[in-house]
TIFIDREN-935388 format. One record per atom (N, C-alpha, C): atom name; residue in one letter; x, y, z. Coordinates in nm, 2 decimals. Layout:
+----+----+--------+--------+--------+
| at | aa |     c1 |     c2 |     c3 |
+----+----+--------+--------+--------+
| CA |  a |      X |      Y |      Z |
...
+----+----+--------+--------+--------+
END
This chain:
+----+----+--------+--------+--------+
| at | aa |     c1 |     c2 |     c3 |
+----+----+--------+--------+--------+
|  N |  x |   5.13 |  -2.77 |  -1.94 |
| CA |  x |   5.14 |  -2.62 |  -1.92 |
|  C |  x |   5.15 |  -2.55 |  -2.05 |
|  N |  x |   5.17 |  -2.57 |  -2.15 |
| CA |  x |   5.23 |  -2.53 |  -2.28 |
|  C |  x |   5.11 |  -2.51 |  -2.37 |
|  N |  x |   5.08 |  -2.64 |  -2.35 |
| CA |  x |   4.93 |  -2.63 |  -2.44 |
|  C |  x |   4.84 |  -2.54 |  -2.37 |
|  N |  x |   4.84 |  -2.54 |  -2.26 |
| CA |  x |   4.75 |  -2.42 |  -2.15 |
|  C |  x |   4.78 |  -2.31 |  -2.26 |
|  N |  x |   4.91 |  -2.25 |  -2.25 |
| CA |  x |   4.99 |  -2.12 |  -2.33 |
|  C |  x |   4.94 |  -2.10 |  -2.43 |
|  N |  x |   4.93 |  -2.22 |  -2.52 |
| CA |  x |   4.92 |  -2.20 |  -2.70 |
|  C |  x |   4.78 |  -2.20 |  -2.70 |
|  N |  x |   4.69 |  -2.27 |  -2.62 |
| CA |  x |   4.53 |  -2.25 |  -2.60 |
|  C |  x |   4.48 |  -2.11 |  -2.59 |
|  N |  x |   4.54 |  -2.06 |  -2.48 |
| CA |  x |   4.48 |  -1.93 |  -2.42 |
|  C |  x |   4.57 |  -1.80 |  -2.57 |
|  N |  x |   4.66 |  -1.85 |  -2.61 |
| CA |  x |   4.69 |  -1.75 |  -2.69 |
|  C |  x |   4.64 |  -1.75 |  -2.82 |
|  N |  x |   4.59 |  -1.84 |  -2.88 |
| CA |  x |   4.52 |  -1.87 |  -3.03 |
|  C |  x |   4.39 |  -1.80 |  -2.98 |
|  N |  x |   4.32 |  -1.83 |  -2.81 |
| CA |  x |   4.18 |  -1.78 |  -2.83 |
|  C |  x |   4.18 |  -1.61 |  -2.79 |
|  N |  x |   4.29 |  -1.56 |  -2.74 |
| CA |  x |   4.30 |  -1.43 |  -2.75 |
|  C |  x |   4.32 |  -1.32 |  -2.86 |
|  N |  x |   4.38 |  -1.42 |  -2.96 |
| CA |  x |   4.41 |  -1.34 |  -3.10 |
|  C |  x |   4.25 |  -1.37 |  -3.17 |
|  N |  x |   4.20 |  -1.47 |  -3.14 |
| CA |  x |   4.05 |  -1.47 |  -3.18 |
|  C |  x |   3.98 |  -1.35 |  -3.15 |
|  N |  x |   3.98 |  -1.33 |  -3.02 |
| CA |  x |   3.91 |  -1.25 |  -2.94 |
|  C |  x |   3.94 |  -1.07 |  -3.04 |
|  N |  x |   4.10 |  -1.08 |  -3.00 |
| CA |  x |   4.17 |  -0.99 |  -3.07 |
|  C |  x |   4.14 |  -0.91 |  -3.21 |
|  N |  x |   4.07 |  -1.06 |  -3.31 |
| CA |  x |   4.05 |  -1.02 |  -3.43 |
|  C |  x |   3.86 |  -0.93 |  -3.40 |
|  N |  x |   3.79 |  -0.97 |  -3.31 |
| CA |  x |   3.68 |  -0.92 |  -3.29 |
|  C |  x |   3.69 |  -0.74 |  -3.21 |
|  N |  x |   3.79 |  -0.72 |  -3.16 |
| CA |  x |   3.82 |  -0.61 |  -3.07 |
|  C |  x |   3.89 |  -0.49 |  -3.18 |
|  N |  x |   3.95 |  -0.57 |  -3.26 |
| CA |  x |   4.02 |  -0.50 |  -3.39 |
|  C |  x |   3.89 |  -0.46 |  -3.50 |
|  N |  x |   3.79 |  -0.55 |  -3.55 |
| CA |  x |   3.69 |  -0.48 |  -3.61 |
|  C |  x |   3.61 |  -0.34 |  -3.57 |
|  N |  x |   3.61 |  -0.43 |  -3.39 |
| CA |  x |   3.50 |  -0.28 |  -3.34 |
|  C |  x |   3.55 |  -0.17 |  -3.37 |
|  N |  x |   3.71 |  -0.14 |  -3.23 |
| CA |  x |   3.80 |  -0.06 |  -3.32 |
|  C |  x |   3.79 |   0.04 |  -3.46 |
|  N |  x |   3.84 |  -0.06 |  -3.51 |
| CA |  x |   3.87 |   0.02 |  -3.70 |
|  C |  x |   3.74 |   0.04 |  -3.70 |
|  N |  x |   3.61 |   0.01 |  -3.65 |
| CA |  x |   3.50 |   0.08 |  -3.75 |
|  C |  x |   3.45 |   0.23 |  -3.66 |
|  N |  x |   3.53 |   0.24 |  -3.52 |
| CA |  x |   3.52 |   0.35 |  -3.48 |
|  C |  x |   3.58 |   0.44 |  -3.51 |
|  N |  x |   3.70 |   0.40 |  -3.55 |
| CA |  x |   3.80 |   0.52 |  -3.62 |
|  C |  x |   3.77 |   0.52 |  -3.75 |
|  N |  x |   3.72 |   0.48 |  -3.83 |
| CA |  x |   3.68 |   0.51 |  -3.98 |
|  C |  x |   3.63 |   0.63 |  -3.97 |
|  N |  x |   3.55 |   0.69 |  -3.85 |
| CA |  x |   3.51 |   0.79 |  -3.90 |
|  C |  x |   3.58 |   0.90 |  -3.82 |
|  N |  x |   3.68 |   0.90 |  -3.81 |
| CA |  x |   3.78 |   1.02 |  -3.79 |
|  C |  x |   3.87 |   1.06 |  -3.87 |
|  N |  x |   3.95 |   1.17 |  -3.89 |
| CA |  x |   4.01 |   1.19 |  -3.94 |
|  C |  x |   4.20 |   1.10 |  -3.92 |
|  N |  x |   4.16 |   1.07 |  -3.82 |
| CA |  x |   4.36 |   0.98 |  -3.83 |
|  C |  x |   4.36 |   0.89 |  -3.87 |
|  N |  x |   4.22 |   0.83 |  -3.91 |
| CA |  x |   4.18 |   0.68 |  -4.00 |
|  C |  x |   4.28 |   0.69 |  -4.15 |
|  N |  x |   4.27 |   0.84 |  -4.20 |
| CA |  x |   4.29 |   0.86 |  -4.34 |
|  C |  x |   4.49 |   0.85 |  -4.32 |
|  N |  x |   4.51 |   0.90 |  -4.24 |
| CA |  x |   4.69 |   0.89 |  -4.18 |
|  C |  x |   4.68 |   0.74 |  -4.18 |
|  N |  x |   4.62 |   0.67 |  -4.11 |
| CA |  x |   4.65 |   0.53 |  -4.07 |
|  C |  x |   4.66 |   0.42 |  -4.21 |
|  N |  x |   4.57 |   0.48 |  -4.27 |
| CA |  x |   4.56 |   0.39 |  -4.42 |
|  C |  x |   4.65 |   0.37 |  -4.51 |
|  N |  x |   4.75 |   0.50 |  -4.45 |
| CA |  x |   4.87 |   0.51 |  -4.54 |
|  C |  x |   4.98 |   0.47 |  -4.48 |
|  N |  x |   4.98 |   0.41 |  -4.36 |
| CA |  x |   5.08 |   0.40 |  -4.32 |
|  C |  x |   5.18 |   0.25 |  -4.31 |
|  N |  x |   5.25 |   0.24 |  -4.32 |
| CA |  x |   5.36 |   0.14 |  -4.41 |
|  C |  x |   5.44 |   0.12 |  -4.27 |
|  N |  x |   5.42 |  -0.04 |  -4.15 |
| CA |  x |   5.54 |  -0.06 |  -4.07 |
|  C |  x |   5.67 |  -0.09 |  -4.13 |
|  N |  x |   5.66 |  -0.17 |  -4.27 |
| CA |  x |   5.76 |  -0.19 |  -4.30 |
|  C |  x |   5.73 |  -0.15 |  -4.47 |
|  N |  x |   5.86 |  -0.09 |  -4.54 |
| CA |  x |   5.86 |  -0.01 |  -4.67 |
|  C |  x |   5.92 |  -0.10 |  -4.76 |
|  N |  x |   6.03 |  -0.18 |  -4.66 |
| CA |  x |   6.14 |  -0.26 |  -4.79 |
|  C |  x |   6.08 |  -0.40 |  -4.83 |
|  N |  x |   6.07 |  -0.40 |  -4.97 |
| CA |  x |   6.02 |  -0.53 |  -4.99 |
|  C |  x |   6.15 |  -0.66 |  -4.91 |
|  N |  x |   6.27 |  -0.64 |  -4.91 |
| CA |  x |   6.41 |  -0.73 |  -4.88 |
|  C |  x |   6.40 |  -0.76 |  -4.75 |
|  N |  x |   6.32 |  -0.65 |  -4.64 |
| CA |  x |   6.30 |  -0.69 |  -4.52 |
|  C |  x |   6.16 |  -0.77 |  -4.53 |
|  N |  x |   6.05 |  -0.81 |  -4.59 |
| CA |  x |   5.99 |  -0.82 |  -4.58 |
|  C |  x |   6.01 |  -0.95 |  -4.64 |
|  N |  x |   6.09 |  -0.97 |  -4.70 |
| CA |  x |   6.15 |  -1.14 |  -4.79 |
|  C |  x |   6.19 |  -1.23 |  -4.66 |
|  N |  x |   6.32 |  -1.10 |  -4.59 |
| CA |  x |   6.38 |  -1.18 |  -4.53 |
|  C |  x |   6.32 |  -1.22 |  -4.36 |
|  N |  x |   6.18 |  -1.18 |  -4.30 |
| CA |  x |   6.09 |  -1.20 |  -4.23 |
|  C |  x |   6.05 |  -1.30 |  -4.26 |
|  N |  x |   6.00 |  -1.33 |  -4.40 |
| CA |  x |   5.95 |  -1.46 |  -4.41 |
|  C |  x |   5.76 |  -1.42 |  -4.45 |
|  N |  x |   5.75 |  -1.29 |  -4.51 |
| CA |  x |   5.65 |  -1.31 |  -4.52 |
|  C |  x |   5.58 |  -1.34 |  -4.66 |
|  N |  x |   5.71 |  -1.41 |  -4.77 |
| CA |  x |   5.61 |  -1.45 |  -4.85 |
|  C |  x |   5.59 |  -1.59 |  -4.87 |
|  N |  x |   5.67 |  -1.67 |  -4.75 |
| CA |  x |   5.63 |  -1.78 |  -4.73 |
|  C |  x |   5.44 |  -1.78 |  -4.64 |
|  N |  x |   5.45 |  -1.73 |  -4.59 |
| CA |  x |   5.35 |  -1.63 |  -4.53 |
|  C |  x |   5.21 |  -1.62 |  -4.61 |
|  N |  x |   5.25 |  -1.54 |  -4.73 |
| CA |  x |   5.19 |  -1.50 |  -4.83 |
|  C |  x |   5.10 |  -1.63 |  -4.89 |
|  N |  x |   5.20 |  -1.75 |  -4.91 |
| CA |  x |   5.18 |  -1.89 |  -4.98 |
|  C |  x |   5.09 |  -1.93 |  -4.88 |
|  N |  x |   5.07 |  -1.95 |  -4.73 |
| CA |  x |   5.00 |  -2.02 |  -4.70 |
|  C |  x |   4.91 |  -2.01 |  -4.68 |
|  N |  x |   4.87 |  -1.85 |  -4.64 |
| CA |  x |   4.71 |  -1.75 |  -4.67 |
|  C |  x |   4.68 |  -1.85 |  -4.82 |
|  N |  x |   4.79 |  -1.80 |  -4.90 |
| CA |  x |   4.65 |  -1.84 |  -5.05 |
|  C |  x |   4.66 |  -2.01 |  -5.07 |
|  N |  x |   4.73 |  -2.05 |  -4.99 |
| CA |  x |   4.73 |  -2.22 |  -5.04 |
|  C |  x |   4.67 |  -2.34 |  -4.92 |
|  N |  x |   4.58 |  -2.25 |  -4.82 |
| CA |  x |   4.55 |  -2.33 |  -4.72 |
|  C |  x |   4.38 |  -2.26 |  -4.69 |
|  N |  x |   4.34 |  -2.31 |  -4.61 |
| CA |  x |   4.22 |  -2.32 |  -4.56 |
|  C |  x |   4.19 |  -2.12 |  -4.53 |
|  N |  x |   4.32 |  -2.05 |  -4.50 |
| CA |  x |   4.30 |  -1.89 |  -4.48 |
|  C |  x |   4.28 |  -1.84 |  -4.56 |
|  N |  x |   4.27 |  -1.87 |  -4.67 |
| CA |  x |   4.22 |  -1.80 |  -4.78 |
|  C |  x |   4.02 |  -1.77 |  -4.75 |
|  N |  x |   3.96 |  -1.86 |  -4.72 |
| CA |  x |   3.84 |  -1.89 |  -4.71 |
|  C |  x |   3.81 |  -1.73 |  -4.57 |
|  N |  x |   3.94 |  -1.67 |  -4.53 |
| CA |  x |   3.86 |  -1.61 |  -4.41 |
|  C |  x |   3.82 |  -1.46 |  -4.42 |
|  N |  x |   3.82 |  -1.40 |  -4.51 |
| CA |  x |   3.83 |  -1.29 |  -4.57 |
|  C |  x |   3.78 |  -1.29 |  -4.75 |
|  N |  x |   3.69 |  -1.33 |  -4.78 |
| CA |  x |   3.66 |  -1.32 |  -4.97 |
|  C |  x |   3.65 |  -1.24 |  -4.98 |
|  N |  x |   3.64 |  -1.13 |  -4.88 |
| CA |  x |   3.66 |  -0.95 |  -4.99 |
|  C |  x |   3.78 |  -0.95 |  -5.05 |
|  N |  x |   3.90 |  -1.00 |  -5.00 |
| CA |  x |   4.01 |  -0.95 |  -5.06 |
|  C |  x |   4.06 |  -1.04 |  -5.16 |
|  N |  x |   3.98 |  -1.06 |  -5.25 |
| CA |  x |   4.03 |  -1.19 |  -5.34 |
|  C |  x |   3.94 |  -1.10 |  -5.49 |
|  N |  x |   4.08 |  -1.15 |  -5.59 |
| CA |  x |   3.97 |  -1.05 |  -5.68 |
|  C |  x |   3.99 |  -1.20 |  -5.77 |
|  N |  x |   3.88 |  -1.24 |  -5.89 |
| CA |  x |   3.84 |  -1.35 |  -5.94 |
|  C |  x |   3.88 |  -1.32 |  -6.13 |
|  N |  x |   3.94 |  -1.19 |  -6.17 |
| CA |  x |   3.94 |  -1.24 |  -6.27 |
|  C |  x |   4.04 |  -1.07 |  -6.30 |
|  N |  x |   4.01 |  -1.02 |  -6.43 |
| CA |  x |   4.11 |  -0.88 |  -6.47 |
|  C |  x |   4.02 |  -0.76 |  -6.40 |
|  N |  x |   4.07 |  -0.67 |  -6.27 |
| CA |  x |   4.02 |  -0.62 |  -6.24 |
|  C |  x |   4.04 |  -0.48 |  -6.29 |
|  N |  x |   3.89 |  -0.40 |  -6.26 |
| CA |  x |   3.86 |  -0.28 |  -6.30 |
|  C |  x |   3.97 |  -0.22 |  -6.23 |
|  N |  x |   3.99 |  -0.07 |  -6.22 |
| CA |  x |   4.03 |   0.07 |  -6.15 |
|  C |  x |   3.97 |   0.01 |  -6.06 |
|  N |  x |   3.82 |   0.03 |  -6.08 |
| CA |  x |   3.71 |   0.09 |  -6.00 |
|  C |  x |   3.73 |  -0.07 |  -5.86 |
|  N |  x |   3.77 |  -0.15 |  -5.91 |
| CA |  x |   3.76 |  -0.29 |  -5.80 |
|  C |  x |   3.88 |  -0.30 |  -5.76 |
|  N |  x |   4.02 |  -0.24 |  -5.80 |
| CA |  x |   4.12 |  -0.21 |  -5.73 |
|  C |  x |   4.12 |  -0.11 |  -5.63 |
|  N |  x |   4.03 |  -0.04 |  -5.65 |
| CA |  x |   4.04 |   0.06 |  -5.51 |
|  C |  x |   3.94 |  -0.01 |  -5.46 |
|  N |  x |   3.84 |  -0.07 |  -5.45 |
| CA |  x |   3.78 |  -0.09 |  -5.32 |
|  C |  x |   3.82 |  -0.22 |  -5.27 |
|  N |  x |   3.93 |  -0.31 |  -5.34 |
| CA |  x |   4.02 |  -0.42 |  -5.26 |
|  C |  x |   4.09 |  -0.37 |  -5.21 |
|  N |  x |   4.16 |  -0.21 |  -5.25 |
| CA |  x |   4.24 |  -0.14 |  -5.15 |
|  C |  x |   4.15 |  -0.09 |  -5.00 |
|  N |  x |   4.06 |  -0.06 |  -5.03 |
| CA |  x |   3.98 |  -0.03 |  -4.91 |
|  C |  x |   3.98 |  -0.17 |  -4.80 |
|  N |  x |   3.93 |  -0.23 |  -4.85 |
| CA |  x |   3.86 |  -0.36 |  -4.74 |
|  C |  x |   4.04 |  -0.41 |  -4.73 |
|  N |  x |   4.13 |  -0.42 |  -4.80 |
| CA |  x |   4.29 |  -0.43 |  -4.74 |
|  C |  x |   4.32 |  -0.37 |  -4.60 |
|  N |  x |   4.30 |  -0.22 |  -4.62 |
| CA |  x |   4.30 |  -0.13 |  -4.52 |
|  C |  x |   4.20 |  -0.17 |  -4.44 |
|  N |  x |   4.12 |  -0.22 |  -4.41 |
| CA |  x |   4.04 |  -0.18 |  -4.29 |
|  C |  x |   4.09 |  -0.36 |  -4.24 |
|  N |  x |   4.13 |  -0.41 |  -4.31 |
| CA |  x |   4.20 |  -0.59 |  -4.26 |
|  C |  x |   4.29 |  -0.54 |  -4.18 |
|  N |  x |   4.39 |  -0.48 |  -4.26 |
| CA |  x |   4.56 |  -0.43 |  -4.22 |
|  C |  x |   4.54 |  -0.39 |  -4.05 |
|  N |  x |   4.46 |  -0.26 |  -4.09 |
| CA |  x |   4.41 |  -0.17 |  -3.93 |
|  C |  x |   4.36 |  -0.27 |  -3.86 |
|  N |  x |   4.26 |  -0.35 |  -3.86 |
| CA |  x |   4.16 |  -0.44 |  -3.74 |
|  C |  x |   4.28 |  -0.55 |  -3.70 |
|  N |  x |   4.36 |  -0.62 |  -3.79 |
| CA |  x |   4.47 |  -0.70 |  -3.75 |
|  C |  x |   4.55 |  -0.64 |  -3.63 |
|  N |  x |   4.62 |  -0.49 |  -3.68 |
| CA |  x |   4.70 |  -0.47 |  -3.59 |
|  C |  x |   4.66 |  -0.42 |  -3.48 |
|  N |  x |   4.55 |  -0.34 |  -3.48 |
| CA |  x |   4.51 |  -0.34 |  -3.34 |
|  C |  x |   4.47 |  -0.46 |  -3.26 |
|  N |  x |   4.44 |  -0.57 |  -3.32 |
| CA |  x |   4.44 |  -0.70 |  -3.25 |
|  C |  x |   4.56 |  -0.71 |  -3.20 |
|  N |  x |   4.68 |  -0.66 |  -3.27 |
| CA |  x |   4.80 |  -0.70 |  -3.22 |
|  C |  x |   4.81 |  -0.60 |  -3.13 |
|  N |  x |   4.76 |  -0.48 |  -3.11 |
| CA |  x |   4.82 |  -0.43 |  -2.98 |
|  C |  x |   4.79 |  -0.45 |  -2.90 |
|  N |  x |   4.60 |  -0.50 |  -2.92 |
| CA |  x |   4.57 |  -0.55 |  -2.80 |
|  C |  x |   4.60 |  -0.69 |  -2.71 |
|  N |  x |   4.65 |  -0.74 |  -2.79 |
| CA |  x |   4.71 |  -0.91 |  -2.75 |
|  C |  x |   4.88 |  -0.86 |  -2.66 |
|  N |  x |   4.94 |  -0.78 |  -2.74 |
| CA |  x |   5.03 |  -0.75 |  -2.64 |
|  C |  x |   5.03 |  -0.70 |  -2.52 |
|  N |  x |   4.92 |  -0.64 |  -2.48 |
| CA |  x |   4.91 |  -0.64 |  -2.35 |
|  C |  x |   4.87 |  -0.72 |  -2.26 |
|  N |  x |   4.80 |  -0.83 |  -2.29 |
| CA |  x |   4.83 |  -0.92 |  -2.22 |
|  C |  x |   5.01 |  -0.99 |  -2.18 |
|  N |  x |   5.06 |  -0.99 |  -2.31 |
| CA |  x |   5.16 |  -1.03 |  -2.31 |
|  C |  x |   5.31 |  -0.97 |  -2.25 |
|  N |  x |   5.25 |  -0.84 |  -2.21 |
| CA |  x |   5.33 |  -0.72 |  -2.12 |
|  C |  x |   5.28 |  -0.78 |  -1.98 |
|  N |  x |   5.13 |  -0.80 |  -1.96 |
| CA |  x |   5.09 |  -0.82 |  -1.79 |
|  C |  x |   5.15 |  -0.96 |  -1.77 |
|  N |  x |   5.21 |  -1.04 |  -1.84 |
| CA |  x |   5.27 |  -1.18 |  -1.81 |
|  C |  x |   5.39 |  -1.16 |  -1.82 |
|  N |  x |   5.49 |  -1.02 |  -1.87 |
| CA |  x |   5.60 |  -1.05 |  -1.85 |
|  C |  x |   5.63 |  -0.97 |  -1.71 |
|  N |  x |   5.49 |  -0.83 |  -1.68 |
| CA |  x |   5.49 |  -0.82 |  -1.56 |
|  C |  x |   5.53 |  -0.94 |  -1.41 |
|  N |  x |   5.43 |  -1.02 |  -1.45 |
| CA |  x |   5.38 |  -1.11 |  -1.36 |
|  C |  x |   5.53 |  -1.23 |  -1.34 |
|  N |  x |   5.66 |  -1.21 |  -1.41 |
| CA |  x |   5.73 |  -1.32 |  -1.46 |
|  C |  x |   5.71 |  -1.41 |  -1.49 |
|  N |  x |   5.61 |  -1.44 |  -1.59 |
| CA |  x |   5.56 |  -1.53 |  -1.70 |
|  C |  x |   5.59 |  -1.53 |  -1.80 |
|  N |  x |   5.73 |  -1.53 |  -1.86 |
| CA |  x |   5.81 |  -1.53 |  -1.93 |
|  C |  x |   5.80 |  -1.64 |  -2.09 |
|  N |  x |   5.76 |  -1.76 |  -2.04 |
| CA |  x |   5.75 |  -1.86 |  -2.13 |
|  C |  x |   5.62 |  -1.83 |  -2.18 |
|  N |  x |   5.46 |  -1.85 |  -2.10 |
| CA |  x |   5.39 |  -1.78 |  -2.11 |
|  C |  x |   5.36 |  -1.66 |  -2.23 |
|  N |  x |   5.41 |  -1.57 |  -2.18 |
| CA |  x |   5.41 |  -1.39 |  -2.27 |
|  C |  x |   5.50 |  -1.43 |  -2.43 |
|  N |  x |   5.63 |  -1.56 |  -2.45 |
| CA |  x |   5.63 |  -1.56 |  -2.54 |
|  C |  x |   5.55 |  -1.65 |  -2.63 |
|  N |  x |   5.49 |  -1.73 |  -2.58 |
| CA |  x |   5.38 |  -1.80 |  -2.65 |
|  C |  x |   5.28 |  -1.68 |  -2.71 |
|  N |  x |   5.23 |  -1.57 |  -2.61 |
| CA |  x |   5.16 |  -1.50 |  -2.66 |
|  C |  x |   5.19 |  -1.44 |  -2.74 |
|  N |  x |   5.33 |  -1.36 |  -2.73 |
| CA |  x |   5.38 |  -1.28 |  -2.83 |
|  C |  x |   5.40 |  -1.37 |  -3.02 |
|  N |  x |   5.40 |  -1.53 |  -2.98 |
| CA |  x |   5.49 |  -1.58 |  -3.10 |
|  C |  x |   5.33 |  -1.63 |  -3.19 |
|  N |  x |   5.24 |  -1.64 |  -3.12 |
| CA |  x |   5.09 |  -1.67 |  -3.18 |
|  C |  x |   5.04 |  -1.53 |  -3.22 |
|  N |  x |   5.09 |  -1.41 |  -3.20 |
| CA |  x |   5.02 |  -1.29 |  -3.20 |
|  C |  x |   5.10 |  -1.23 |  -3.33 |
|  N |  x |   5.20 |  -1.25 |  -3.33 |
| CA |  x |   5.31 |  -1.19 |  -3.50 |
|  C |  x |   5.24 |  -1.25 |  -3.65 |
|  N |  x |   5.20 |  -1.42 |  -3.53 |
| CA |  x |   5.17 |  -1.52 |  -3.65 |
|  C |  x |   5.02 |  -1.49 |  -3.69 |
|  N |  x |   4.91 |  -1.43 |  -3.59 |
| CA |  x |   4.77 |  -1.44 |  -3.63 |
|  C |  x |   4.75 |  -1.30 |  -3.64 |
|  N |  x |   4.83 |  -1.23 |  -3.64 |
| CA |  x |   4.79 |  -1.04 |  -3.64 |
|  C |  x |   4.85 |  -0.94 |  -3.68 |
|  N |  x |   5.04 |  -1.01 |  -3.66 |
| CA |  x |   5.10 |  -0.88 |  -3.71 |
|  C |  x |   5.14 |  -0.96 |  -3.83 |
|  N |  x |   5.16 |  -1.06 |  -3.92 |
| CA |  x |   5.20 |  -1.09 |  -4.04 |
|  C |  x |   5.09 |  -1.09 |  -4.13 |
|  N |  x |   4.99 |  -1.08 |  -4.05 |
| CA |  x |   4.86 |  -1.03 |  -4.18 |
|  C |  x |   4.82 |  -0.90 |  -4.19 |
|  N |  x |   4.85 |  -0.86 |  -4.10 |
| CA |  x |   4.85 |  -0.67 |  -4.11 |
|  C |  x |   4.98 |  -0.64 |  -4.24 |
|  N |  x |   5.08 |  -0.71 |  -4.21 |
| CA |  x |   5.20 |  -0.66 |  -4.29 |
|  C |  x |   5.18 |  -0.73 |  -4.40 |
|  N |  x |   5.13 |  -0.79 |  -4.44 |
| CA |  x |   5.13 |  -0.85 |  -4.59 |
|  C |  x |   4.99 |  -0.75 |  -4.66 |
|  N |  x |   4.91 |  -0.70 |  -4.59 |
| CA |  x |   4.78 |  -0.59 |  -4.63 |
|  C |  x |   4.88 |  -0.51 |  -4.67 |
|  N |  x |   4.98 |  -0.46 |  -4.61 |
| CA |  x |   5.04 |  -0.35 |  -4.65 |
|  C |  x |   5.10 |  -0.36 |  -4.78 |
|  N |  x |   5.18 |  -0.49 |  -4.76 |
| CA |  x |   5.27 |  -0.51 |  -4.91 |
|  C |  x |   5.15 |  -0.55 |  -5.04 |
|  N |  x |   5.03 |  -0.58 |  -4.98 |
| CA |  x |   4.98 |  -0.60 |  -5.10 |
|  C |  x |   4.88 |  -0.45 |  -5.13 |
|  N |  x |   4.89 |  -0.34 |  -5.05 |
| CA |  x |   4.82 |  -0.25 |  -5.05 |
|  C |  x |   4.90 |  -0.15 |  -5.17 |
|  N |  x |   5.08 |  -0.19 |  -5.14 |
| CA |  x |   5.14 |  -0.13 |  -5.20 |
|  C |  x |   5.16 |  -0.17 |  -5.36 |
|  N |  x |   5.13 |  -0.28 |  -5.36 |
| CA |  x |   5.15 |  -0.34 |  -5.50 |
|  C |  x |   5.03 |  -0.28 |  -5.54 |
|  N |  x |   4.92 |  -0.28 |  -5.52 |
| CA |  x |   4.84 |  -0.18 |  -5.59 |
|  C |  x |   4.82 |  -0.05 |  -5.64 |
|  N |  x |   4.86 |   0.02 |  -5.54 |
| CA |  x |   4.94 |   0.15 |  -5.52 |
|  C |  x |   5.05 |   0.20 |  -5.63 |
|  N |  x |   5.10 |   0.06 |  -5.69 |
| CA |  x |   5.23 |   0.13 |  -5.81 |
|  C |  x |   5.10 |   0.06 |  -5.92 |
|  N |  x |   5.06 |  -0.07 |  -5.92 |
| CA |  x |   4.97 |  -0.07 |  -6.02 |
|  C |  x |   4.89 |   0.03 |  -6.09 |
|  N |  x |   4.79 |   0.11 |  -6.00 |
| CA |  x |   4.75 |   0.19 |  -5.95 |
|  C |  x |   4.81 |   0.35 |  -6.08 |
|  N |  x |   4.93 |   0.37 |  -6.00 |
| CA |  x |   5.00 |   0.51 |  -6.09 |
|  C |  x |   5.01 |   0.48 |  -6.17 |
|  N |  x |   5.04 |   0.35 |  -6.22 |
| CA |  x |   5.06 |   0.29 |  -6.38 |
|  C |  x |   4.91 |   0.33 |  -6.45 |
|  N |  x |   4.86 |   0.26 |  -6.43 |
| CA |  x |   4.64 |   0.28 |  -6.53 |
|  C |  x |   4.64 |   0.42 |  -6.52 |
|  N |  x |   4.72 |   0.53 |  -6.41 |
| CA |  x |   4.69 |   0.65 |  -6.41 |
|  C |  x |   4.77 |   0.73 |  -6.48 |
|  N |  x |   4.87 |   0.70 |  -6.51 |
| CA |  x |   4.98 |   0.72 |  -6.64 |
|  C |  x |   4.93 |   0.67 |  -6.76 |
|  N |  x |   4.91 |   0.56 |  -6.76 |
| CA |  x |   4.84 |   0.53 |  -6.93 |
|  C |  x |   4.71 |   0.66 |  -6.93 |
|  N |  x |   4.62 |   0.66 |  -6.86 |
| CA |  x |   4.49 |   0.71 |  -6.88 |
|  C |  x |   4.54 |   0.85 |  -6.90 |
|  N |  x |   4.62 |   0.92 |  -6.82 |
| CA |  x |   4.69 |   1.04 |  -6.87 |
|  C |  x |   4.72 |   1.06 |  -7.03 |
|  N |  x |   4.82 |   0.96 |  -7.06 |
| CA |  x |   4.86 |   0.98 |  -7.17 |
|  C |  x |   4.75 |   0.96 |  -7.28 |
|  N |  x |   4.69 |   0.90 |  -7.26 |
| CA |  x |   4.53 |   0.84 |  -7.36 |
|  C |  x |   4.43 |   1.00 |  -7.36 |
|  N |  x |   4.46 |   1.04 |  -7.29 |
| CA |  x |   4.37 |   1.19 |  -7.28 |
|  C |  x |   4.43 |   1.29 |  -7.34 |
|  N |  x |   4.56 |   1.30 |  -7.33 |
| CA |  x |   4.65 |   1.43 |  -7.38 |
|  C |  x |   4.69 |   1.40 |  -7.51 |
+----+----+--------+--------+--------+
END
């Protein structure tokens, strides 16, 4: 029965990750896309240590997940101009992830409806791991850009004045 659980939940967050593209490429073109891009679930780097997401971090870049996503990989000293558009394609990961994650939890609400308890946490514990810890590491890495970022824009300031 378990493996039933962990089956049907790995291929929902699959599914999830395709429902999250359509998604984000509909809202790109509205205006709450531009709110959403900026928006940070979690702000503190210490909660995000003590989550566990740079163990997290290690296995995206030291395992086969690296290969699933080559937009977000930069190969050498990057420009301005290629740090903003790794911030771009971050943001539209970040966004398609979590809406995979909202859409996976509803399945995992109609099973706790149903008292399917073991079940809905299988789904919930495969859905943090395939949707919401990669949404949240987009963020921390959106933000590390983001101070990089003011920094080249402070030197370049001062280089002009």
């Amino acid at each position: 029965m378990t493996l039933k659980y962990i089956t049907f939940s790995i291929s929902i967050c699959f599914i999830s990750w395709i429902v999250g593209m359509i998604v984000n490429a509909a809202l790109r073109k509205t205006e709450f896309y531009g709110k959403l891009s900026n928006f940070s679930l979690v702000k503190s780097r210490k909660l995000n240590k003590f989550i566990g997401l740079g163990a997290f971090k290690w296995i995206v870049k030291n395992t086969f997940f690296k290969f699933f996503n080559p937009k977000l990989q930069l190969q050498s000293k990057a420009t301005t101009k290629e740090l903003i558009e790794l911030r771009q394609e971050m943001t539209i990961a970040e966004i398609s992830h979590f809406i995979g994650f909202l859409f996976v939890m509803i399945f995992a609400i109609i099973k706790v409806i149903r008292a399917e308890y073991l079940f809905s946490l299988w789904i919930i514990l495969v859905n943090i791991l395939m949707n919401l810890y990669p949404s949240l590491l987009q963020q921390e890495n959106k933000g590390r850009i983001d101070r990089f970022l003011k920094i080249l824009s402070k030197k370049q300031t001062k280089r002009i004045a």
